[in-house]
Each structure stands twice: as C-alpha cells, then as structure tokens.
PDB file of N, CA, C and O in Angstrom:
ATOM      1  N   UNK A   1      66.929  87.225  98.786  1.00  0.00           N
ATOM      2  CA  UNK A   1      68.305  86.798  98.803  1.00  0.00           C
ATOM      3  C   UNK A   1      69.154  87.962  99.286  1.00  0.00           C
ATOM      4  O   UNK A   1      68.989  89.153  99.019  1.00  0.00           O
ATOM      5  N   UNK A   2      70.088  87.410 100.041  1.00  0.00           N
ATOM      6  CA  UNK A   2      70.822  88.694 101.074  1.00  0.00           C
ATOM      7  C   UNK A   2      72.041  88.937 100.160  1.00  0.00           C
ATOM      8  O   UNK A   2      72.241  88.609  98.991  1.00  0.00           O
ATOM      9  N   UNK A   3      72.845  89.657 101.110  1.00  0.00           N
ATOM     10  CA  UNK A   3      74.025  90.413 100.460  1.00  0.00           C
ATOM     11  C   UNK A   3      74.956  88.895 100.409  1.00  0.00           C
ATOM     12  O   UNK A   3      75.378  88.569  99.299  1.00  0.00           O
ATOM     13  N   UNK A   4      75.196  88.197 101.325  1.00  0.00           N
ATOM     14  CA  UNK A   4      76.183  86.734 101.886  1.00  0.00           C
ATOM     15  C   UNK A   4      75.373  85.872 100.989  1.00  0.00           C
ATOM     16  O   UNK A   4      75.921  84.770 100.944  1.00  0.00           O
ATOM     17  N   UNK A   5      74.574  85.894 100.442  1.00  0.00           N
ATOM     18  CA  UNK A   5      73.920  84.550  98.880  1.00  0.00           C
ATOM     19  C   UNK A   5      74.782  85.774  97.766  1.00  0.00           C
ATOM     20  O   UNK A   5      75.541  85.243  96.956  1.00  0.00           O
ATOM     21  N   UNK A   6      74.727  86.667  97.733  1.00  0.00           N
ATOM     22  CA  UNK A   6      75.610  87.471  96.438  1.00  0.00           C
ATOM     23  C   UNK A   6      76.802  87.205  96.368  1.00  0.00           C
ATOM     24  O   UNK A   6      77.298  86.846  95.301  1.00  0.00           O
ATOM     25  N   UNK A   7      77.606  87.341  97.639  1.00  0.00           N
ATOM     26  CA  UNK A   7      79.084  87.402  97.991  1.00  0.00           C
ATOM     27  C   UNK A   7      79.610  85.872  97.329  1.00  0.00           C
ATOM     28  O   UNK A   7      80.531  85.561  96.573  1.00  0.00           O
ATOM     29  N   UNK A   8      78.304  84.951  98.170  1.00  0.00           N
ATOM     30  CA  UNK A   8      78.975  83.305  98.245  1.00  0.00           C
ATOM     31  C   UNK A   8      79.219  83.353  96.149  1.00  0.00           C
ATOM     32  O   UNK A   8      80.210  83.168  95.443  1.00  0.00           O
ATOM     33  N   UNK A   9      77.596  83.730  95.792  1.00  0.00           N
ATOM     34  CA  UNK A   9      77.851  83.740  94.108  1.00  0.00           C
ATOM     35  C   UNK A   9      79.092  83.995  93.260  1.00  0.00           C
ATOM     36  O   UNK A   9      79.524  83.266  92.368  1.00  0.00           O
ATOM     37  N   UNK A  10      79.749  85.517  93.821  1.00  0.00           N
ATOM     38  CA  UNK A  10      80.339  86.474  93.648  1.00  0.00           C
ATOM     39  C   UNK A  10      81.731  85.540  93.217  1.00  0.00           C
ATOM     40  O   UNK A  10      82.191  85.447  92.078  1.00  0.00           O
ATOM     41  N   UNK A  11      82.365  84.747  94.708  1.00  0.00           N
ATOM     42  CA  UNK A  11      83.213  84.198  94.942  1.00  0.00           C
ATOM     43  C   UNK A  11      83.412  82.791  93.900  1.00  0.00           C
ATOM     44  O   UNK A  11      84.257  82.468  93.065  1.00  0.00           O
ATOM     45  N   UNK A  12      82.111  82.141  94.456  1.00  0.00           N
ATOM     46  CA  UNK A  12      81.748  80.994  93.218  1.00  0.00           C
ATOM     47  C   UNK A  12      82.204  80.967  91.830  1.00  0.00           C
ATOM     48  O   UNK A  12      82.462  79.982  91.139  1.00  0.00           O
ATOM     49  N   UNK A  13      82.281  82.645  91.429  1.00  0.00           N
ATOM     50  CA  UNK A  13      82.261  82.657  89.822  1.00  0.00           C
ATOM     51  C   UNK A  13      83.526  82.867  89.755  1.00  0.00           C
ATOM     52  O   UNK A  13      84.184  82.216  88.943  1.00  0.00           O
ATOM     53  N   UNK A  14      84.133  83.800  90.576  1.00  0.00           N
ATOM     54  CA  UNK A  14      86.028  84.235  90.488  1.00  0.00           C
ATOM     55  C   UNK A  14      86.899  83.522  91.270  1.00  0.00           C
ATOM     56  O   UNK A  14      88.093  83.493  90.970  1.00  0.00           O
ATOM     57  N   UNK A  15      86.532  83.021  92.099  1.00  0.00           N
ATOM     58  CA  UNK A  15      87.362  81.658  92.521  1.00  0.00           C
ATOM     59  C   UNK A  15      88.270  80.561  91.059  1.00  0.00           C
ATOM     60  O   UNK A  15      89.461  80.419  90.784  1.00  0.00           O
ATOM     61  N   UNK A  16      86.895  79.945  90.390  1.00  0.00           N
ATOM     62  CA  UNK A  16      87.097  79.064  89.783  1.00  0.00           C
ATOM     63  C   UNK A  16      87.935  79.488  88.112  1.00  0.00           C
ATOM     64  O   UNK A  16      88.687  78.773  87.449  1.00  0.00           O
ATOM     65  N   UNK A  17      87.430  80.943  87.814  1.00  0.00           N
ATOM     66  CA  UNK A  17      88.200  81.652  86.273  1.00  0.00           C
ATOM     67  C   UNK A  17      89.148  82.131  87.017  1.00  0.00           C
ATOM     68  O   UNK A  17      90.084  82.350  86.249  1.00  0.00           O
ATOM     69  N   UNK A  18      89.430  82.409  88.037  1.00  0.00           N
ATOM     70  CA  UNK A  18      91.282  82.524  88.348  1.00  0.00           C
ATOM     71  C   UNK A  18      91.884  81.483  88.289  1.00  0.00           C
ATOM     72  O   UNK A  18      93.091  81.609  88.081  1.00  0.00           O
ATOM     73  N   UNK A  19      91.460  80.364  88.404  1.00  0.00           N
ATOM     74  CA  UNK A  19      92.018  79.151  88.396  1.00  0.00           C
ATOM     75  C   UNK A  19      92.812  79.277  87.298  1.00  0.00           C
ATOM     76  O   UNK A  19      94.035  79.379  87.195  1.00  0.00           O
ATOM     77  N   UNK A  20      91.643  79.247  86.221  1.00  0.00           N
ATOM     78  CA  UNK A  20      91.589  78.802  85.102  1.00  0.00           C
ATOM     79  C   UNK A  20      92.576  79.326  84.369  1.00  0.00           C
ATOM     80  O   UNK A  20      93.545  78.828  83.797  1.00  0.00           O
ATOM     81  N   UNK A  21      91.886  81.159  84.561  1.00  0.00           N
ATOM     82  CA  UNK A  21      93.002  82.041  83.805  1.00  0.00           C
ATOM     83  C   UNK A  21      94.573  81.635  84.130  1.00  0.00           C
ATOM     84  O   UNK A  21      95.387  81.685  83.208  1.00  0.00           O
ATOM     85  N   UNK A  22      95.090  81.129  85.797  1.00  0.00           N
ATOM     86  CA  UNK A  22      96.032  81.038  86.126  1.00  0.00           C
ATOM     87  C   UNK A  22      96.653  80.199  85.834  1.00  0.00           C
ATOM     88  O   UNK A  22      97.861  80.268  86.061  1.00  0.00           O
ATOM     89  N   UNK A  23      95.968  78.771  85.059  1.00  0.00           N
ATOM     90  CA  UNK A  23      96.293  77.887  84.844  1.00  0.00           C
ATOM     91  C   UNK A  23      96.935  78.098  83.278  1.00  0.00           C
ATOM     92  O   UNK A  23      98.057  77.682  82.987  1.00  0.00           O
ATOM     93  N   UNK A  24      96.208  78.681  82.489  1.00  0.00           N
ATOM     94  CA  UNK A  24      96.947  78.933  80.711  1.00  0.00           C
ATOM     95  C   UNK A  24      97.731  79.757  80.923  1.00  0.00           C
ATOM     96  O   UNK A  24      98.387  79.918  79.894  1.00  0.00           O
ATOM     97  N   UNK A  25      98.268  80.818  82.201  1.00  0.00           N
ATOM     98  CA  UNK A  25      99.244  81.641  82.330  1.00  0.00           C
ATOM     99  C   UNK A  25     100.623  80.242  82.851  1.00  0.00           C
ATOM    100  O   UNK A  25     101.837  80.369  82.687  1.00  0.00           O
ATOM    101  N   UNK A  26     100.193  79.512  83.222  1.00  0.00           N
ATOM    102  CA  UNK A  26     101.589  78.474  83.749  1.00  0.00           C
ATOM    103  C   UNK A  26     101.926  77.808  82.133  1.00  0.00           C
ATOM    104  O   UNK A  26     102.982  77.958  81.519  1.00  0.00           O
ATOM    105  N   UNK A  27     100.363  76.826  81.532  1.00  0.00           N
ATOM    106  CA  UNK A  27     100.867  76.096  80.546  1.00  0.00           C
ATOM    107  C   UNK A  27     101.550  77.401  79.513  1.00  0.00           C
ATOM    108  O   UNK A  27     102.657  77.225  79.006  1.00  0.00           O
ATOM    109  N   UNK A  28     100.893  78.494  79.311  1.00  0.00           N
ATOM    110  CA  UNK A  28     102.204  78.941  78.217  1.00  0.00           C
ATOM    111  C   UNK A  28     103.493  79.514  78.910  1.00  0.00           C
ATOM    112  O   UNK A  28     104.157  80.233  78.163  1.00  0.00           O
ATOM    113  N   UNK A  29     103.850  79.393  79.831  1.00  0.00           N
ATOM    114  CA  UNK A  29     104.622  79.443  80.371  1.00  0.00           C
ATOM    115  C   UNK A  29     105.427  81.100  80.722  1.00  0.00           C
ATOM    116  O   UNK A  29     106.602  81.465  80.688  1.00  0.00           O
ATOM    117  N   UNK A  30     104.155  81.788  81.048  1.00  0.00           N
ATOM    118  CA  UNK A  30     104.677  83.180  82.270  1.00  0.00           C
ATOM    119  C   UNK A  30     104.464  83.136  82.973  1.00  0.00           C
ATOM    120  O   UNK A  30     103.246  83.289  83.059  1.00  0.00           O
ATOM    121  N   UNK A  31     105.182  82.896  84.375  1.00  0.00           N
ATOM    122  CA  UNK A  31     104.884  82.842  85.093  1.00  0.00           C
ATOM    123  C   UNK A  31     105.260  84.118  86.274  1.00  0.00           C
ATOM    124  O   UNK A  31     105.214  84.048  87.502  1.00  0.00           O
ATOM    125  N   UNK A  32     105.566  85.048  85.568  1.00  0.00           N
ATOM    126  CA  UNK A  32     105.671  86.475  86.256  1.00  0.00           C
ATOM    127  C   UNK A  32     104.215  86.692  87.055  1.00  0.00           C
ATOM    128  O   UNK A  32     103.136  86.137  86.850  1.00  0.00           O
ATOM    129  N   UNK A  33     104.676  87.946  88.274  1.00  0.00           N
ATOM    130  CA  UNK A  33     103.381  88.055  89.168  1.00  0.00           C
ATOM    131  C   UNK A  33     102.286  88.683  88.801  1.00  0.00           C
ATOM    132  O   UNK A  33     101.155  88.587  89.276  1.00  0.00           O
ATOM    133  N   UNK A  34     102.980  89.837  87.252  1.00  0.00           N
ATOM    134  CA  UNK A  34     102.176  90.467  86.270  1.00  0.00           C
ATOM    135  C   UNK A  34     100.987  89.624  85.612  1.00  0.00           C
ATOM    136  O   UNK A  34      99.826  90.001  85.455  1.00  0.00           O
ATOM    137  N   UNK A  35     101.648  88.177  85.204  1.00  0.00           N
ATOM    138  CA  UNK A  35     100.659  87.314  84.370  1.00  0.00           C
ATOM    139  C   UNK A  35      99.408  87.036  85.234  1.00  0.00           C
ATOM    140  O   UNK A  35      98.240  86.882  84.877  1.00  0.00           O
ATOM    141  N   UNK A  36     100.101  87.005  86.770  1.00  0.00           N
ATOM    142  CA  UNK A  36      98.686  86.203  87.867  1.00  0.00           C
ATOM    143  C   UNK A  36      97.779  87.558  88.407  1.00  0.00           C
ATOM    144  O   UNK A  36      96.727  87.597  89.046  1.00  0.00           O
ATOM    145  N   UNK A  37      98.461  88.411  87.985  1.00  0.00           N
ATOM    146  CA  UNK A  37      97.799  89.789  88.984  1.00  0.00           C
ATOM    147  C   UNK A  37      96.982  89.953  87.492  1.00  0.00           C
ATOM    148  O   UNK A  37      95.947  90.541  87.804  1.00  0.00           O
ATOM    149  N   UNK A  38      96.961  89.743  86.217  1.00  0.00           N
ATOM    150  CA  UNK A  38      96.579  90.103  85.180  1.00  0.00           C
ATOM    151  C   UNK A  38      94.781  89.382  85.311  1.00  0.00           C
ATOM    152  O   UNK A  38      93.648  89.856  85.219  1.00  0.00           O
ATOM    153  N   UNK A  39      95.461  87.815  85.608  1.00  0.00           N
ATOM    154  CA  UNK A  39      94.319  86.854  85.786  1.00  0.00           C
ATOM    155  C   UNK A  39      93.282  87.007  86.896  1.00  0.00           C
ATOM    156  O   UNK A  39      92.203  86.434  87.050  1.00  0.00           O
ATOM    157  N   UNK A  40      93.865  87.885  87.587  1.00  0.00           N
ATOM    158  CA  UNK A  40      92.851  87.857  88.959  1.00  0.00           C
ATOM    159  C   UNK A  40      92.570  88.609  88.891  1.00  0.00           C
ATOM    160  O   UNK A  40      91.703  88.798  89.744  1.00  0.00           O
ATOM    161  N   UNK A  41      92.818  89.835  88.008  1.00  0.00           N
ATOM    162  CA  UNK A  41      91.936  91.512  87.363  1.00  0.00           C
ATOM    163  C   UNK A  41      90.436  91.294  86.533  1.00  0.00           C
ATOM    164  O   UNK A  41      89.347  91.867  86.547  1.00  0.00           O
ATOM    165  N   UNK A  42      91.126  89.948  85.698  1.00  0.00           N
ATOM    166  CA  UNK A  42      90.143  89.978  84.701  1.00  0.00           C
ATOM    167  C   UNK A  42      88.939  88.690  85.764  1.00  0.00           C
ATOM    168  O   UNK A  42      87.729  88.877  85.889  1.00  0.00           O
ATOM    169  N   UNK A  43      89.570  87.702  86.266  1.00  0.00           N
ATOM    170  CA  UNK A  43      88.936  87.228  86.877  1.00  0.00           C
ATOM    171  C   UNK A  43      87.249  87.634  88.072  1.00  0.00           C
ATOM    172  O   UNK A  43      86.184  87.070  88.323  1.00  0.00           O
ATOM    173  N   UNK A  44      87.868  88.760  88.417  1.00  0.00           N
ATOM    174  CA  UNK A  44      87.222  89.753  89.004  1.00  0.00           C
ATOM    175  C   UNK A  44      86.312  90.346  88.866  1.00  0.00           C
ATOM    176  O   UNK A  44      85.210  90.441  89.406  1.00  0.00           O
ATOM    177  N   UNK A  45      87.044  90.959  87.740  1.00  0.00           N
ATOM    178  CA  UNK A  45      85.624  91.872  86.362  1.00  0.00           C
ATOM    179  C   UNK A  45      84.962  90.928  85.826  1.00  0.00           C
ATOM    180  O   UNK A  45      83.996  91.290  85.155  1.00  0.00           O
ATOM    181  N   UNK A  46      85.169  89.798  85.901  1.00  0.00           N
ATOM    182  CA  UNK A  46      83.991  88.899  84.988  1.00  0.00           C
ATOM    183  C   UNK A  46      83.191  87.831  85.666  1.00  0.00           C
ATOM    184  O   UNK A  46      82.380  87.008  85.241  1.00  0.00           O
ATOM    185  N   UNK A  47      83.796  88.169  87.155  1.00  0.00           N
ATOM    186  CA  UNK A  47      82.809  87.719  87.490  1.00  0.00           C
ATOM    187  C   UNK A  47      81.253  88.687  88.928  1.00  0.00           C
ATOM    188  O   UNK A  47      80.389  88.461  89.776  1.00  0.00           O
ATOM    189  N   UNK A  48      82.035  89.815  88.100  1.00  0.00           N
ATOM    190  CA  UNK A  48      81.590  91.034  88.881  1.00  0.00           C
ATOM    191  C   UNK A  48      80.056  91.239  87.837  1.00  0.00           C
ATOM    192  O   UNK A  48      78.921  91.455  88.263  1.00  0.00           O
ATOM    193  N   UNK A  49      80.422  91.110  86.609  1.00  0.00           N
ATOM    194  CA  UNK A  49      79.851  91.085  85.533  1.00  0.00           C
ATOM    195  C   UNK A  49      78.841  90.030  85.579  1.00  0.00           C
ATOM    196  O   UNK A  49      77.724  90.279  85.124  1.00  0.00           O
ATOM    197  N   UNK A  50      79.129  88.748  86.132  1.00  0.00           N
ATOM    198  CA  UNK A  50      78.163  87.324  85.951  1.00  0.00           C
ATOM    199  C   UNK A  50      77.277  88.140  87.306  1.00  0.00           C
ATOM    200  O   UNK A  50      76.051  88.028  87.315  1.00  0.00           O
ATOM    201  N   UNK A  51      77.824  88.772  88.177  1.00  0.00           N
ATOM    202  CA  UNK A  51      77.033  88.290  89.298  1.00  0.00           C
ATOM    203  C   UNK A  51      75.688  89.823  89.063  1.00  0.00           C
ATOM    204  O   UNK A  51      74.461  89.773  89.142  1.00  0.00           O
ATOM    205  N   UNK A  52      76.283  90.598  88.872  1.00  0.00           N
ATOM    206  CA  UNK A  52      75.456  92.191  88.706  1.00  0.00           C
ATOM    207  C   UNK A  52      74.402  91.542  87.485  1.00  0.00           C
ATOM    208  O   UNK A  52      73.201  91.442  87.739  1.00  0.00           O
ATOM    209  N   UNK A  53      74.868  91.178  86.347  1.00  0.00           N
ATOM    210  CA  UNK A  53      73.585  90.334  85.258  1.00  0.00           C
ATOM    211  C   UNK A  53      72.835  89.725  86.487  1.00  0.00           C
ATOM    212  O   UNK A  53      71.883  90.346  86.958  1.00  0.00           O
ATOM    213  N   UNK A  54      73.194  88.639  86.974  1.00  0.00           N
ATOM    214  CA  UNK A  54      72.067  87.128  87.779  1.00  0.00           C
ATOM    215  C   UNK A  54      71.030  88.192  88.778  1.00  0.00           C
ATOM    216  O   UNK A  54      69.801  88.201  88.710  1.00  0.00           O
ATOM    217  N   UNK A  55      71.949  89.141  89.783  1.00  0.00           N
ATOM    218  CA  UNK A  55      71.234  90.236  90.156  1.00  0.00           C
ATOM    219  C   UNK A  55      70.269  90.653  89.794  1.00  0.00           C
ATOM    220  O   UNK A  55      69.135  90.302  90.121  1.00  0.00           O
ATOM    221  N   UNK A  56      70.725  91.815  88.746  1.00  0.00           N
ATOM    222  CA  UNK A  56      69.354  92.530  88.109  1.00  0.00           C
ATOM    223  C   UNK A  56      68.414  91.611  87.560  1.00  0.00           C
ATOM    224  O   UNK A  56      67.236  91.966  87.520  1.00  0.00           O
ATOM    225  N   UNK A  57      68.679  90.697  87.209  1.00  0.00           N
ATOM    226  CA  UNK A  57      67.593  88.960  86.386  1.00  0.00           C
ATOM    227  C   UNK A  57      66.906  89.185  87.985  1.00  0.00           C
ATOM    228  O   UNK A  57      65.984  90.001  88.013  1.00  0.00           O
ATOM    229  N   UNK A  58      67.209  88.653  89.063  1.00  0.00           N
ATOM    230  CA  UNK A  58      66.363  88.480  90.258  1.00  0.00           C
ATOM    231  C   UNK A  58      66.093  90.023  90.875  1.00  0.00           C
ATOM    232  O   UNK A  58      65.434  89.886  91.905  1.00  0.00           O
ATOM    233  N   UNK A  59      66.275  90.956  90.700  1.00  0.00           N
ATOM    234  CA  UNK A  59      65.637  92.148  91.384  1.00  0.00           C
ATOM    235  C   UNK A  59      64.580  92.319  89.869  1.00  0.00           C
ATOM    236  O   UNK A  59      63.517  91.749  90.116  1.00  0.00           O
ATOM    237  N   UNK A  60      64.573  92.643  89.087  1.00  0.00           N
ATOM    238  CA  UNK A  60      63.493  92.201  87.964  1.00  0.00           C
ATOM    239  C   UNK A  60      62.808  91.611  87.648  1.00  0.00           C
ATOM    240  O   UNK A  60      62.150  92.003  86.685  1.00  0.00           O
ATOM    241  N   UNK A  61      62.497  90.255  88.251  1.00  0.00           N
ATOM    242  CA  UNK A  61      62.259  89.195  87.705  1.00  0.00           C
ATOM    243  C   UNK A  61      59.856  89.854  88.128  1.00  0.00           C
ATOM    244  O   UNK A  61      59.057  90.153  89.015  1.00  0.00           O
ATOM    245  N   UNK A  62      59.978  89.706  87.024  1.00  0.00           N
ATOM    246  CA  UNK A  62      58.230  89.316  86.649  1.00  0.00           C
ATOM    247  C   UNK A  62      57.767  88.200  86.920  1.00  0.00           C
ATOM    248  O   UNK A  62      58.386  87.136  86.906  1.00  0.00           O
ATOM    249  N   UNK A  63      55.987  88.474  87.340  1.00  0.00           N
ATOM    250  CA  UNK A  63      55.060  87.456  87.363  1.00  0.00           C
ATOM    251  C   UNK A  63      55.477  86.331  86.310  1.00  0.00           C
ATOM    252  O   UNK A  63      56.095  86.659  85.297  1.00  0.00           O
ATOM    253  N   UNK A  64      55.158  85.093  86.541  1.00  0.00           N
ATOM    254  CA  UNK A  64      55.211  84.709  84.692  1.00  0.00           C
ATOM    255  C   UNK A  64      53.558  84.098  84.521  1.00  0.00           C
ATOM    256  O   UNK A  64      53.099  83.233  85.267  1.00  0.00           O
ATOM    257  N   UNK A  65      52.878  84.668  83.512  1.00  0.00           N
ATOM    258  CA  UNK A  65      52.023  84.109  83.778  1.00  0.00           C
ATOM    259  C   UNK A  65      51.291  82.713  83.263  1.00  0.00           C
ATOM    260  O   UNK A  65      50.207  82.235  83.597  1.00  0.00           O
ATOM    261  N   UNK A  66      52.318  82.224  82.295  1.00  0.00           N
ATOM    262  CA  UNK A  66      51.952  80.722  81.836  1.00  0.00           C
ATOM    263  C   UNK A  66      52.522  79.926  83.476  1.00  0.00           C
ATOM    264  O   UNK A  66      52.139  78.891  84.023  1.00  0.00           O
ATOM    265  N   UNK A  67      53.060  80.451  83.684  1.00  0.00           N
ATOM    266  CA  UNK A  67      53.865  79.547  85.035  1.00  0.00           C
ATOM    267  C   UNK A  67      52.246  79.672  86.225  1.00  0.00           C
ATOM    268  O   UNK A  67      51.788  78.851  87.020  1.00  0.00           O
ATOM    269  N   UNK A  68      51.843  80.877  85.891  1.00  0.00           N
ATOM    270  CA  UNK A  68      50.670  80.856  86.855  1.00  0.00           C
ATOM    271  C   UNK A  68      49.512  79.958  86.835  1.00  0.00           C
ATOM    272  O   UNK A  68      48.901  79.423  87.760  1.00  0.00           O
ATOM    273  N   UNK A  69      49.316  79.907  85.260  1.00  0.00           N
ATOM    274  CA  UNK A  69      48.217  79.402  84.618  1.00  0.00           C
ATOM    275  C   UNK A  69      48.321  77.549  84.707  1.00  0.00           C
ATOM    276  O   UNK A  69      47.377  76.820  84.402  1.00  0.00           O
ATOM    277  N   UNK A  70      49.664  77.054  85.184  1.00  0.00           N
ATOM    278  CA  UNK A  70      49.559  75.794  85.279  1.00  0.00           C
ATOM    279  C   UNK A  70      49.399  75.325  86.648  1.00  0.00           C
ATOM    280  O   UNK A  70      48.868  74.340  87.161  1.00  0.00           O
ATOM    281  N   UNK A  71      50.204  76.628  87.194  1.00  0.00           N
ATOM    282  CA  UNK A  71      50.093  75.901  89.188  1.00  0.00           C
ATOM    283  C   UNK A  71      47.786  75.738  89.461  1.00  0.00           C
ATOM    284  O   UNK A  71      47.128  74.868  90.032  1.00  0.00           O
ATOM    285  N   UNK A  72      47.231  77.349  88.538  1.00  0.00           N
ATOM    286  CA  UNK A  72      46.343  77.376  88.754  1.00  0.00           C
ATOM    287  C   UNK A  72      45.190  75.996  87.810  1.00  0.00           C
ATOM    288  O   UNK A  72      43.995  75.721  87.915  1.00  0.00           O
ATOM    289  N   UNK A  73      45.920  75.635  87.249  1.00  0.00           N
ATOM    290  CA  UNK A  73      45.224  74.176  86.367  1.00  0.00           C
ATOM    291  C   UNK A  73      45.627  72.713  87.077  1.00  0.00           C
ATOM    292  O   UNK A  73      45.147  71.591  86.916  1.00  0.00           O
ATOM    293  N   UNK A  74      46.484  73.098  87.752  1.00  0.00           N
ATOM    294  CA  UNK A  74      46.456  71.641  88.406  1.00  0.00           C
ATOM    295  C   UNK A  74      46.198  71.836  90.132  1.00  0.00           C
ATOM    296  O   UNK A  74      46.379  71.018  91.034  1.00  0.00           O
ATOM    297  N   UNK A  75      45.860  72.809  90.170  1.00  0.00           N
ATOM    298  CA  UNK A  75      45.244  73.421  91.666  1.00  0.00           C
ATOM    299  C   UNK A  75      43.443  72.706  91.414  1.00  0.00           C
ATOM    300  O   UNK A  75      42.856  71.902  92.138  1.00  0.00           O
ATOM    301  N   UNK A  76      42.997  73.314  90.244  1.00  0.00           N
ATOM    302  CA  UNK A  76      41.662  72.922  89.938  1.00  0.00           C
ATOM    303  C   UNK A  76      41.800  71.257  89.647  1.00  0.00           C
ATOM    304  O   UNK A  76      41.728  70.504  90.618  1.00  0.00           O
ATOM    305  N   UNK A  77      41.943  70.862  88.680  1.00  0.00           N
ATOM    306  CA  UNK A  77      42.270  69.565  88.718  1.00  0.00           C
ATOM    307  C   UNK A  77      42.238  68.383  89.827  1.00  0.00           C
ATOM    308  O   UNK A  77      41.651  67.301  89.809  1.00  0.00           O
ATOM    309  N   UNK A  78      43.157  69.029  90.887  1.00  0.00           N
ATOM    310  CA  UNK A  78      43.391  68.596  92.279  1.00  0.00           C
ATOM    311  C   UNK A  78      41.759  68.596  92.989  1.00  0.00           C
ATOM    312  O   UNK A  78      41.583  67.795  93.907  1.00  0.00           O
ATOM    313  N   UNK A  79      40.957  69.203  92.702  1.00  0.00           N
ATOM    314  CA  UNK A  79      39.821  69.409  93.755  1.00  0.00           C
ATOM    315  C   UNK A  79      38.672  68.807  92.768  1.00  0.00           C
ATOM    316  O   UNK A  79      37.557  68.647  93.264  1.00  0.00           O
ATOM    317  N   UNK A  80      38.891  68.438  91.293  1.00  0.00           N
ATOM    318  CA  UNK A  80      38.118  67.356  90.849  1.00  0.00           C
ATOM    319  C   UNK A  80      38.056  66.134  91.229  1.00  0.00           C
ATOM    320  O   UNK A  80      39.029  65.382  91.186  1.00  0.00           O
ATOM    321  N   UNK A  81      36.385  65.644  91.834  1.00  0.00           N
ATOM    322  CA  UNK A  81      36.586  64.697  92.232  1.00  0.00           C
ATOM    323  C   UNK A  81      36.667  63.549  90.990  1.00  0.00           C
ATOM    324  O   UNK A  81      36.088  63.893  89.959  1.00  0.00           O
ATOM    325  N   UNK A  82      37.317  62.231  90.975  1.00  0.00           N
ATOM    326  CA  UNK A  82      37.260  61.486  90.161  1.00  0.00           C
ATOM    327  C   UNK A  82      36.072  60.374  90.487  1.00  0.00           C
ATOM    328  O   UNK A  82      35.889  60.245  91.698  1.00  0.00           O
ATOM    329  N   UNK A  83      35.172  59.490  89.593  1.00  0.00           N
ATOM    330  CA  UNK A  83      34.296  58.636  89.697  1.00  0.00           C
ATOM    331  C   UNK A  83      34.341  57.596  89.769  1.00  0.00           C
ATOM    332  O   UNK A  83      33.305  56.939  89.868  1.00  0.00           O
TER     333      UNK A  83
END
C-alpha cells in the first residue's frame, strides 16, 4: 500500500470529524473562526493518530498461523477425491 492509499485514509478520517466537530461548534452556538480552526486542529491530530495506528497494524502485521492452517486444510481437502 502506497503513500496515495495513506493520504486517501488520512483524508477519509479528517474530512468526516471536522464535520462533525464543526457541526457541535454551530449547534452550541460559536461560531467564531477560533471554534472552526479549533475543530480542524483536533480533527487533524486524530485523525493523524487513526491513520499512523492502521499503519504500523499493516507495516507489522505477522504470519497468522491458524489463518494458515485453514487455507492449508481446505487446500488438502480440495485434492481429496470423493467416492
């Protein structure tokens, strides 16, 4: 997975909590540029945060080996003939 599958993620996650954040900054009603610049700080960091976690999960990610042990049981299976 390239840098542009990170970015698209990246965007995916802070796109949608700026919304959000921006949205409980209207219903309680500040609507200063402080409240939206506040939301799109934190928006940012958290989803800087979702994406660096999903990251290191996929630059880490291990064999699994029950996951092995079934592709390799129904691999055998597959080449039993039935009667």
């Amino acid at each position: 997975m390239g840098a542009t599958f990170w970015m698209k993620r990246y965007l995916q996650a802070a796109v949608p909590l700026f919304a959000i954040l921006a949205a409980v900054e209207w219903i309680k009603g500040s609507t200063t540029r402080e409240d939206y610049l506040s939301a799109a700080v934190w928006a940012l960091a958290a989803a800087g945060i979702f994406t660096y976690a999903a990251w290191r999960r996929y630059r880490n990610a291990k064999a699994c080996g029950m996951c092995d042990d079934l592709a390799a049981a129904r691999n055998a299976s597959a080449k039993v003939k039935k009667p």
